[in-house]
C-alpha positions as CSV (number, residue, x, y, z in Angstrom):
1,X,0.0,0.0,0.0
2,X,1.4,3.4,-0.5
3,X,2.7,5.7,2.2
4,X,0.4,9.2,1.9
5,X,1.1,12.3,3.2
6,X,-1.8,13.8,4.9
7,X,-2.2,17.8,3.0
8,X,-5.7,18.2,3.2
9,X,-8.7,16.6,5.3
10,X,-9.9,15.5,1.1
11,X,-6.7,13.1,1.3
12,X,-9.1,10.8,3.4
13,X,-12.6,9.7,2.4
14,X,-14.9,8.9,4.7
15,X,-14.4,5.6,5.4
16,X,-10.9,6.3,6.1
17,X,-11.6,9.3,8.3
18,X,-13.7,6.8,10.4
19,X,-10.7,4.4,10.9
20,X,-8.6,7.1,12.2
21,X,-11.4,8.0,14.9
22,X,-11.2,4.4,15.0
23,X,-7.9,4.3,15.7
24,X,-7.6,7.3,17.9
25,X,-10.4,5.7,20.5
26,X,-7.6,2.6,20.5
27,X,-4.8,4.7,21.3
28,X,-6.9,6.8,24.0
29,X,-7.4,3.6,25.5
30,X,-3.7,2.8,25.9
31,X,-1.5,5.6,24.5
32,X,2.0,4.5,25.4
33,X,2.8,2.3,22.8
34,X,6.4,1.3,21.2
35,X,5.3,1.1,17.2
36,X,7.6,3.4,16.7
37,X,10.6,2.5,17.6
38,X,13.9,3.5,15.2
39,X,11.6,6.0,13.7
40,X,12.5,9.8,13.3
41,X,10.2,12.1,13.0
42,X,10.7,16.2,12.1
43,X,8.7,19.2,12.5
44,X,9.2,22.4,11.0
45,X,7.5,25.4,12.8
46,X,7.5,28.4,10.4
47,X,4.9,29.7,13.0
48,X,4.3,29.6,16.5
49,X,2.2,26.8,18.1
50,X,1.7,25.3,21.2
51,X,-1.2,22.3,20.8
52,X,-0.3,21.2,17.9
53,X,3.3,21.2,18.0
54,X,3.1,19.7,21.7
55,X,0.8,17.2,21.0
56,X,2.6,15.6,17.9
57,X,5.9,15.1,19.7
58,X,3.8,13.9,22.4
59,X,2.0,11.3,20.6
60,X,5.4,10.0,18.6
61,X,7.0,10.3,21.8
62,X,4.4,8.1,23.7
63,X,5.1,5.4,20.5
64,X,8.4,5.5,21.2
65,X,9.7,7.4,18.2
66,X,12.1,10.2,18.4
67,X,11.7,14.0,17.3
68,X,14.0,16.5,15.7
69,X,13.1,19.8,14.0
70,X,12.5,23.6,14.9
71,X,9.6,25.4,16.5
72,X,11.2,29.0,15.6
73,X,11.8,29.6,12.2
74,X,14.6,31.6,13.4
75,X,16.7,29.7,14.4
76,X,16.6,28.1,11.0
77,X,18.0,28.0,7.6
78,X,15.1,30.3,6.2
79,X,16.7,33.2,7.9
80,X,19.6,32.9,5.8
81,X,17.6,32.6,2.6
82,X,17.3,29.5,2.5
83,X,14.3,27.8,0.4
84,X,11.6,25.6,1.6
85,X,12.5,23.3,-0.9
86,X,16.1,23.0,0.4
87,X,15.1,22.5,3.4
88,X,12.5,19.7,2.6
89,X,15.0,18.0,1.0
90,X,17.6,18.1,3.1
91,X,15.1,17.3,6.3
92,X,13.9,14.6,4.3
93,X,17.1,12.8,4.3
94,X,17.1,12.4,8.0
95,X,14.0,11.8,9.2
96,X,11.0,9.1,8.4
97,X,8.0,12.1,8.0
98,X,8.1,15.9,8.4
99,X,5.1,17.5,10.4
100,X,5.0,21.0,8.7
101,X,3.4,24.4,9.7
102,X,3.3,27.5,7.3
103,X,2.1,30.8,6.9
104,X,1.8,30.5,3.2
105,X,-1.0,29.0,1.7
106,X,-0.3,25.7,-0.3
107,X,2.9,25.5,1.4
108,X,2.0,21.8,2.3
109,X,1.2,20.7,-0.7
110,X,4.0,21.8,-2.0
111,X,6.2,20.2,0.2
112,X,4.6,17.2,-0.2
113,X,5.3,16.7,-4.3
114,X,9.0,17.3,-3.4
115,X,9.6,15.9,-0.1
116,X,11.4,12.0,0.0
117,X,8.7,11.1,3.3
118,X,5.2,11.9,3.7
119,X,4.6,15.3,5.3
120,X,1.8,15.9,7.4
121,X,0.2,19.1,6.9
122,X,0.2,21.0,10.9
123,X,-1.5,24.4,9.0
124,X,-0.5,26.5,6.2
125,X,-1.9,29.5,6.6
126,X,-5.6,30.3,6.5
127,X,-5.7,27.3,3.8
128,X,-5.9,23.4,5.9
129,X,-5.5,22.1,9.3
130,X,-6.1,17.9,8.9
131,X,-5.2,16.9,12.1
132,X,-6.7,19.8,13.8
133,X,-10.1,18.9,11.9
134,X,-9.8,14.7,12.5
135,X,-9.3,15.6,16.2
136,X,-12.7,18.0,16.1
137,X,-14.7,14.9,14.6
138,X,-13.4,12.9,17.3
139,X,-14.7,15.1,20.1
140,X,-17.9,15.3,18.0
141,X,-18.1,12.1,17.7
142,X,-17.6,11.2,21.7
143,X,-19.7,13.9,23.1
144,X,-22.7,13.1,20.4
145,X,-22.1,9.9,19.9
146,X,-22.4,10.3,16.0
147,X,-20.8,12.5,13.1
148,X,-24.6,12.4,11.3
149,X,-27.3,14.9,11.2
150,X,-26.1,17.7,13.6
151,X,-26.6,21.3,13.7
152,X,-23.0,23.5,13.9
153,X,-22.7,26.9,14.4
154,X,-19.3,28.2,13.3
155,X,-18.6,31.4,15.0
156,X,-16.0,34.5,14.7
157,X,-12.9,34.7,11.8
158,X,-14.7,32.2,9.3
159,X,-12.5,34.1,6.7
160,X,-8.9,33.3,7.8
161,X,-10.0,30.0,10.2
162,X,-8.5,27.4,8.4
163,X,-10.0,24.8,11.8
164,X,-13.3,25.7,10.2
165,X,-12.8,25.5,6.3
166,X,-11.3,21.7,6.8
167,X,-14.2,20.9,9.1
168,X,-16.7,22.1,6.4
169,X,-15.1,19.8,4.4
170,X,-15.0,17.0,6.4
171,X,-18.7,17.1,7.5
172,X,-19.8,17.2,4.1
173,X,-19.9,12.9,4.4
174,X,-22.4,13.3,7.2
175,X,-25.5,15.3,6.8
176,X,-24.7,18.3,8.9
177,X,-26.7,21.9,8.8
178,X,-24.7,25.0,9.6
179,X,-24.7,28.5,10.6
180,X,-22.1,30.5,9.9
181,X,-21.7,33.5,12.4
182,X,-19.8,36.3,11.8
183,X,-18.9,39.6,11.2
184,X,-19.1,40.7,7.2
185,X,-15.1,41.4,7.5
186,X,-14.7,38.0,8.6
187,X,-17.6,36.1,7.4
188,X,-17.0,32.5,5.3
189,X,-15.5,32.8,1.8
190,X,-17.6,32.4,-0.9
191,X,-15.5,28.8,-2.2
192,X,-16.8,27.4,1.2
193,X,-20.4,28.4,0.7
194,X,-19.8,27.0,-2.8
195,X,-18.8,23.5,-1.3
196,X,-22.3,23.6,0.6
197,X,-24.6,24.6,-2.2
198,X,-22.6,22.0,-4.2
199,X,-22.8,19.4,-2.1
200,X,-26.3,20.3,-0.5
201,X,-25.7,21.0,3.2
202,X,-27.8,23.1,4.6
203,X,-26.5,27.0,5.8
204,X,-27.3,30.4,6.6
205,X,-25.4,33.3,7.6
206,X,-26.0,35.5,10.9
207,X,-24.0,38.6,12.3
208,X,-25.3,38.0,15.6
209,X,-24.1,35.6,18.6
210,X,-26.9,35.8,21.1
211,X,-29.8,33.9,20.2
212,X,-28.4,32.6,17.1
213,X,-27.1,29.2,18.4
214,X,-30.0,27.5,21.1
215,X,-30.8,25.2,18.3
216,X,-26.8,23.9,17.9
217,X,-25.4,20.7,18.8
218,X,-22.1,22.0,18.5
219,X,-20.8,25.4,19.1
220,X,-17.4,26.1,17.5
221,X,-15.9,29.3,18.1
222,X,-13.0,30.8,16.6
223,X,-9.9,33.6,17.7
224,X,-10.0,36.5,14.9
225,X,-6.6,35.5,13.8
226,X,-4.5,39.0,14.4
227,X,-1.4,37.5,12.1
228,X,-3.7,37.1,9.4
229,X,-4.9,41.0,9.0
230,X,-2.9,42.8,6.2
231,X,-4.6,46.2,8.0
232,X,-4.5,46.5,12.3
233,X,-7.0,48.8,11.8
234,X,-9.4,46.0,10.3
235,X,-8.5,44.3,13.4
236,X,-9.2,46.6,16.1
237,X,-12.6,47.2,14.3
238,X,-13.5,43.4,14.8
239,X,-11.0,41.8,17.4
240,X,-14.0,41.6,20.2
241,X,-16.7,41.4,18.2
242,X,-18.5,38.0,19.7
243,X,-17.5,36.8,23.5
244,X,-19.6,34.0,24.9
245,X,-20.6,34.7,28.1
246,X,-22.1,31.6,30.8
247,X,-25.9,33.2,30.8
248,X,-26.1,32.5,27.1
249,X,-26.3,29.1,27.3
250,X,-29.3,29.0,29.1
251,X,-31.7,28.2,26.7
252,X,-29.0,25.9,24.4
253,X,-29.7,22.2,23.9
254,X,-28.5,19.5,26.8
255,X,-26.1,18.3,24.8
256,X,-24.8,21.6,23.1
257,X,-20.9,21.3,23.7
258,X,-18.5,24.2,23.1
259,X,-15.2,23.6,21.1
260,X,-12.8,26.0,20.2
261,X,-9.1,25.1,18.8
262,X,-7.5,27.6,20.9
263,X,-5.7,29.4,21.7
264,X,-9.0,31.8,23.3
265,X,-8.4,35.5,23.4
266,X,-11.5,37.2,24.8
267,X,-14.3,35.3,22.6
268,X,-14.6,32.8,25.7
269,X,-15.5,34.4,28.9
270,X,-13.9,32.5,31.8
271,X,-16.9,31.2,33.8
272,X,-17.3,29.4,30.2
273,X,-15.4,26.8,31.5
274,X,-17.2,25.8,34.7
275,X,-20.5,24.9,32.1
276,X,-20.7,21.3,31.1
277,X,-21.1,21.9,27.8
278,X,-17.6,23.3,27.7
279,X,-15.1,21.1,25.6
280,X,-12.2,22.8,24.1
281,X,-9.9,21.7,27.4
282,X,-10.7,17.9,26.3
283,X,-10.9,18.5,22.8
284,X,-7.3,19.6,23.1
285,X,-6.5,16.2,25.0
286,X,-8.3,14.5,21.8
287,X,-5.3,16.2,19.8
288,X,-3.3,13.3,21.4
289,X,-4.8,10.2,21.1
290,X,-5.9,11.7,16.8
291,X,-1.9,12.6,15.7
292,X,-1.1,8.8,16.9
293,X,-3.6,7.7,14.8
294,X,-2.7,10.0,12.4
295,X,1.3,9.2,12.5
296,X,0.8,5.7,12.7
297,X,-1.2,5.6,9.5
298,X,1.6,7.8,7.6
299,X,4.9,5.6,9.1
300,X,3.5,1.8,9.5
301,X,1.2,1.8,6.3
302,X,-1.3,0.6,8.6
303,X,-4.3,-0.4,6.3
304,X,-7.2,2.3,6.0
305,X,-10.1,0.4,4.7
């Protein structure tokens, strides 16, 4: 079977996204695992991150693999002009995979038609985030109990959010509705809204927070993304322009939960997190058990079915 890298949430159907939630629940289970051992494992951090970056070494660490790689650009190469193409290359011939992050856009896929090992897309830009989206369907899926027929509100930058372009995408195999909620500077591009009409999900477009999501099952909020505005005066205007506050959630469903990929600014009000229907703390853990699954499938050709 061929060794994929994993670019864009599309790289998996649905049948193989379900094995990878499949897989995660397995790994959840019992985590510290040594499948693989002798492996070598690199990730480039053009940009800053904390979850993501964490969790991957984490979860190779945990499997007993071993991790080199940068998580400051700055102390790399790049600074002296080097290109990402070099670099794949030359990071290809040590390690077994490369878990990339980018600011540009396509940056990933890029890599991936040059790169000798599979590369495994950690964000470029305002483009993809796989992993970030596979460990989003495996909260939904624990806390619901099902990926089919739920309502979604999607709230804040739905412009620049790459979390919630991928998870539009990867919905699309289960009958979901959505409400997209945000300001008209930040509101979804018109590609994504494309996808639904093409596909026929179900969506409509609100400016308002309150009110607009006591019919959701899940409430996904979003940071507006400061390091994506060209103009800070664009981002002044609509930096607090949605917080969720604790008395909003009185009249939501009992089984609304709350994700958000983090890191929160001020669109989650602290007493947020004493609700039950907060998840985002867990959904972070999720990121764990998901890049095992998701490394596991890239270095041991694990069959997807």
């Amino acid at each position: 079977m061929k060794i994929r890298s994993l670019v864009s949430i599309t790289d998996y159907n649905k049948e193989e996204i379900l094995e990878i939630l499949n897989l995660a629940a397995d790994f959840e289970a019992n985590p510290n695992r040594k499948t693989l051992d002798g492996k070598v494992i690199a990730t480039l951090f053009f940009e800053p991150s904390t979850r993501t970056r964490l969790s991957f070494e984490t979860a190779v660490n945990r499997l007993g693999g071993r991790i080199i790689g940068f998580s400051d650009s700055m102390t790399s190469s790049s600074v002296k002009g080097e290109t990402l193409h070099d670099t794949i290359k030359m990071v290809g011939s040590y390690a077994d995979a490369i878990v990339m992050r980018h600011p540009l856009e396509g940056a990933a896929r890029y890599a991936s038609e040059i790169s000798p090992v599979p590369i495994i897309n950690a964000g470029d830009g305002a483009n993809q985030h796989p992993s970030q989206t596979l460990l989003d369907l495996y909260s939904i899926l624990k806390t619901q109990g099902t990926l089919e027929n739920l309502k979604i509100c999607l709230v804040g930058d739905l412009k620049y959010g790459r979390t919630v372009h991928s998870l539009i995408m990867a919905m699309s195999h289960f009958n979901p509705s959505f409400r997209f909620i945000a300001p008209d500077e930040l509101k979804m591009p018109d590609e994504y809204k494309d996808f639904c009409r093409k596909n026929n999900i179900p969506y409509e477009e609100r400016t308002e927070l309150a009110g607009n999501f006591d019919d959701a099952d899940i409430l996904y909020i979003t940071r507006v993304q400061k390091e994506r505005f060209l103009d800070l005066i664009e981002f002044e205007r609509v930096k607090n322009v949605y917080t969720l506050k604790k008395s909003m959630l009185e009249h939501t469903k009992p089984n609304l939960k709350i994700l958000h990929p983090l890191p929160r600014v001020n669109e989650i009000a602290q007493d947020v997190d004493e609700s039950p229907k907060a998840y985002y703390f867990q959904q972070a853990q999720n990121g764990l058990y998901v890049r095992q699954a998701i490394v596991s499938k890239v270095l041991m050709n694990v069959p997807i079915f």
